[in-house]
N, C-alpha and C positions, 0 to 999 in steps of 0.2 A: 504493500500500500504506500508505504512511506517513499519505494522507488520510484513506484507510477508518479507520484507528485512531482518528485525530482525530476524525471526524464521529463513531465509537461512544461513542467515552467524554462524546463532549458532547452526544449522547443519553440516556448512562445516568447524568447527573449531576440532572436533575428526578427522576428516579425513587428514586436516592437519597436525595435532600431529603424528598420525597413517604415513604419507606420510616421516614426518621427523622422526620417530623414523626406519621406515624403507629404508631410504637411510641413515640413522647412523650406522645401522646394516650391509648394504651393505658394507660403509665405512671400517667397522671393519674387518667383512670377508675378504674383497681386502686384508686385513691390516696381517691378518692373514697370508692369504694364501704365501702373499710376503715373509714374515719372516721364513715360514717354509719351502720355496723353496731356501731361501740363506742358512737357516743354511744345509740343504743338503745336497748343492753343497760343502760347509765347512766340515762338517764329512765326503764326499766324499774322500776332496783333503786330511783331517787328515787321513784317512784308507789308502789311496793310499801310504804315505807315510812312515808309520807305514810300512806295508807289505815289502816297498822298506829296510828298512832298516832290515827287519830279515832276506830277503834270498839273499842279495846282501854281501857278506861279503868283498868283495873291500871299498865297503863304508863305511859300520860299521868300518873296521879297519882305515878308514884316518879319521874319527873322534875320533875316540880312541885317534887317534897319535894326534892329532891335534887341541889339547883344547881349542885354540883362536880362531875356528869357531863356537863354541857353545858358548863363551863367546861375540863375537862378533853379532852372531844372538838374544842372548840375550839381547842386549843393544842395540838393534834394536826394538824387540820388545818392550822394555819397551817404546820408544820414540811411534813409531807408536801408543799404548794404549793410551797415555796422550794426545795426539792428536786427538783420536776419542773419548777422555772421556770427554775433557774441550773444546772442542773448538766446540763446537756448528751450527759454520757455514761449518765449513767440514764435518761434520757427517750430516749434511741434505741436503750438496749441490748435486746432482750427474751431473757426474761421480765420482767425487774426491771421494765421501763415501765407493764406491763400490770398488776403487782403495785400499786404505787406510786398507778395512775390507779383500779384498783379500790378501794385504802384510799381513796383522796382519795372517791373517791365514796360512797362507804359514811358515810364523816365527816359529808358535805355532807349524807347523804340523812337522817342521824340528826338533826343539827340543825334542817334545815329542817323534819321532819316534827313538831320540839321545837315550832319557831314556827308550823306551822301549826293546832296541838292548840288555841292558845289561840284561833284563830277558830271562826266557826258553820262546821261541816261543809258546808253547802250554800253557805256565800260559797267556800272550798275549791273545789268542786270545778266552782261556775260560772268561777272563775279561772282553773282544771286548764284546762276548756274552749275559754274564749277563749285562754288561752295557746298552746295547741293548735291554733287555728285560726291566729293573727295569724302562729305561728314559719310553718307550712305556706306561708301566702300569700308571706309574705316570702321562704324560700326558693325558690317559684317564681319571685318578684319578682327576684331576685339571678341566678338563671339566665339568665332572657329578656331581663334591659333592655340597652340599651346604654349606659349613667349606668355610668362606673367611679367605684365607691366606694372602692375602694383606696386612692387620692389623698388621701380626706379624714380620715386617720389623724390629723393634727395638729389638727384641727378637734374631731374627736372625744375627743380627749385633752385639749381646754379646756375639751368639753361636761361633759366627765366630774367634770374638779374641783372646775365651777361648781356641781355636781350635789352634790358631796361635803360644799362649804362650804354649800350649800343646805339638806343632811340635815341639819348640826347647828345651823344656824338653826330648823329645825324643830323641831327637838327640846328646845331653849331655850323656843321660842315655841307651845307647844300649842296648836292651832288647824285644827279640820277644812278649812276654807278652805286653810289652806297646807299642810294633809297631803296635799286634793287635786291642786295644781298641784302639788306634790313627787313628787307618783307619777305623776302624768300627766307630765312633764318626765322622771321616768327611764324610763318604758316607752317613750316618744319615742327617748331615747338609747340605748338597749337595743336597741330594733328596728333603729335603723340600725347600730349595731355585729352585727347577726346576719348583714345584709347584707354587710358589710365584710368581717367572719370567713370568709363561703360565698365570697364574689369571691375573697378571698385563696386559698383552697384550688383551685378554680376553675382559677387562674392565665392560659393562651390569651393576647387580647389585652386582658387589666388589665394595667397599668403593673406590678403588684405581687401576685407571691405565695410558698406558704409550699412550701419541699422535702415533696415525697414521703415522706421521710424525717421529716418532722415529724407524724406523723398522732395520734401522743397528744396535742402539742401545740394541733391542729388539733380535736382531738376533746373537750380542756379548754377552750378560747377559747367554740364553741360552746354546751358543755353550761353554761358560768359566763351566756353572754348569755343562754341559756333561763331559768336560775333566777330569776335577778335581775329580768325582765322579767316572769317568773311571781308572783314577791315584792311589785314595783310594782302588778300586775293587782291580785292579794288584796289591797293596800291599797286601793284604788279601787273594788272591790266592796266590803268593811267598811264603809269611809266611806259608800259607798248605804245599805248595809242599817242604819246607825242611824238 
């Protein structure tokens, strides 16, 4: 009797394992899917915005005229970011997260669409394109490989700086030459932080990844390496098209 026990319960302990590894998985998927349905709606309201501002030229010109609304949206967003970065309990509370990641974006989508008005429309939106195609690939790319990029977080966070002291040598040193390799050097860096960010979300067997519970956060990491990468693109076409 006392064996039968024995041998059941040490039967029903794979199965177990097996039960919770697959409501982790479930977990994650939810967790997934949540994240890639906000950053959507976010690239949505970014594209909507963008588009407004290249064929609306009422608008484009009262931001032209009117530099203390892009400075003001600016320092809007910076508050709203440090808000959904450090504060812990607003980025997991909802509604308030969902609030907070909608302003932030709405911010981002306003500015950006400031900076994209001053390019040619069709450098725009061959950018739109290729951004569009490289994030796709690269997400496939972050799903299938076996390369955990999670690891190289501190790698990345050297590329980034070097990147940083790079922009303002550029910007010192005007020079299409080094506008090039500036934006090629940060869509380089960009693309493998999209990877990093999806592996982190991912989690499975990467060394590293991000709670369940972080899915704004998960959903601002992303949407910040689209733009930025999209930013780099549109320089790199500019620079062509003069």
């Amino acid at each position: 009797m006392d064996n039968t026990s024995a041998n059941s319960y040490n039967e029903a302990t794979p199965f177990a394992d097996f039960e919770n590894a697959f409501s982790e998985k479930a977990v994650r998927m939810g967790f997934i899917r949540k994240v890639y349905g906000i950053l959507m709606v976010q690239l949505a309201i970014t594209v909507g915005f963008i588009c407004l501002f290249l064929y609306q030229e009422d608008l484009k010109f009262y931001v032209a005229t009117h530099a203390e609304v892009f400075w003001i949206a600016f320092a809007l967003l910076f508050v709203v970011m440090l808000v959904l970065v450090c504060c812990d309990n607003v980025r997991r509370t909802f509604p308030i997260n969902l609030i907070c990641l909608m302003l932030f974006t709405l911010l981002q989508s306003f500015l950006l669409g400031s900076a994209a008005s001053f390019y040619d429309s069709e450098a725009v939106l061959i950018a739109v394109g290729i951004c569009a195609v490289i994030c796709l690939a690269l997400t496939v790319f972050a799903f299938q490989t076996k390369w955990d990029f999670t690891m190289c977080s501190g790698m990345l966070l050297v590329a980034l700086i070097v990147l940083i002291v790079f922009g303002f040598l550029a910007a010192c040193i005007p020079s299409k030459v080094i506008s090039i390799v500036y934006a090629s050097l940060g869509a380089a860096i960009f693309s493998m932080y999209i990877v990093f960010d999806t592996q982190l979300m991912l989690g499975g067997n990467h060394r590293y990844s991000i709670s369940p519970e972080e899915y704004i956060a998960a959903a601002l990491n992303l949407y910040l390496d689209i733009i930025n990468l999209f930013l780099m693109i549109l320089s790199l076409v500019s620079s062509a098209h003069r």
